[in-house]
N, C-alpha and C positions, 0 to 999 in steps of 0.2 A: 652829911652822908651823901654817897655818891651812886650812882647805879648806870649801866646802859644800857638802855632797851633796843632789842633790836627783832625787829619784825620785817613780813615777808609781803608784799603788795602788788596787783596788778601795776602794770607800770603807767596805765591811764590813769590810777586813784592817788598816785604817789607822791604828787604835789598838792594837791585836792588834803591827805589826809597830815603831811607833817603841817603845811598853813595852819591848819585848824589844832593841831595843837601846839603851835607854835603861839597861836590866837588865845587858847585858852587857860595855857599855861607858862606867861615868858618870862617866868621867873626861874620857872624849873625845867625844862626843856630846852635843849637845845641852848642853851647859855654857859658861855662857857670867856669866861673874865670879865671881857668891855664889850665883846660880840654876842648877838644872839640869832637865832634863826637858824644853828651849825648842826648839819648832818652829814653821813656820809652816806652817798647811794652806789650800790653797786648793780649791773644786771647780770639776770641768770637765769635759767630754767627752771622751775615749778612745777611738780610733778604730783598726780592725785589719781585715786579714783572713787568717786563718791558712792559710798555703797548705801545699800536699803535704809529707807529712813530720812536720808540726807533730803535737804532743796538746795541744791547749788546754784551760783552764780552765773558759775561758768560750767559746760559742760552736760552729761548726764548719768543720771544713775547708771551704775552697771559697768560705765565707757570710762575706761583709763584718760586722762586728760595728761596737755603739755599747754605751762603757760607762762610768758616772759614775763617775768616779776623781778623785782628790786628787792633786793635788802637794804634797809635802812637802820642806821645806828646814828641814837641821839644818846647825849647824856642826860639823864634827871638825876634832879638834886632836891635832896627835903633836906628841912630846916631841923630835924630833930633824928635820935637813933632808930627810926621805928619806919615801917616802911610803907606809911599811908601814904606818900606823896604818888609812890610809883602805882599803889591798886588803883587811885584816883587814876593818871592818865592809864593803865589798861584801861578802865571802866572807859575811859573817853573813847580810846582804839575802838575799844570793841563795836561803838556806836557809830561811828562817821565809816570803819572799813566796807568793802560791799562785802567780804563773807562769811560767810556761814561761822563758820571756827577760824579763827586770825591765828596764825602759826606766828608767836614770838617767844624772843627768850631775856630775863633779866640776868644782869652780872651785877653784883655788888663791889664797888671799886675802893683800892686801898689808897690812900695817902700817901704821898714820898719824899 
């Protein structure tokens, strides 16, 4: 089974966080035939405003933020129909990102 994850990152953390899971998962991540390591980064704007409650990164409570971030899209692949391959690297995201709440999304990919 196939899926792509694709998440939102400062653009200082953004080689810092696919290494690392490129590092801890090069089976599943980013491999894609005889290659591995494969993402695709785009930049763009990032927009927030962290309210009551928050600790941000970047930024402060209250104050609308703008921040150049990348979107990155890797493929991950589990070895079975079930989708623990991909909670496992969220779980990783979530630990190596610097923020607070990691803005990503999963697709589940079909065969052709």
């Amino acid at each position: 089974m196939r899926f792509k994850l694709v998440f939102f990152s400062p653009v200082s953390s953004t080689q810092n966080i696919v290494r690392h899971l490129f590092q801890q998962f090069p089976n599943n991540v980013g491999r894609i035939g005889a290659y591995g390591g494969c993402a695709f980064v785009t930049r763009g704007t990032g927009q927030f405003t962290p309210l009551e409650g928050a600790n941000p990164a970047i930024g402060k409570v209250g104050a609308p933020e703008r921040v150049e971030e990348d979107r990155v899209e890797v493929l991950v692949r589990s070895d079975s129909d079930d989708r623990t391959a991909v909670s496992r690297v969220i779980e990783e995201l979530k630990k190596v990102h610097p923020y607070e709440e990691v803005a990503y999304d999963v697709y589940r990919l079909e065969d052709f």
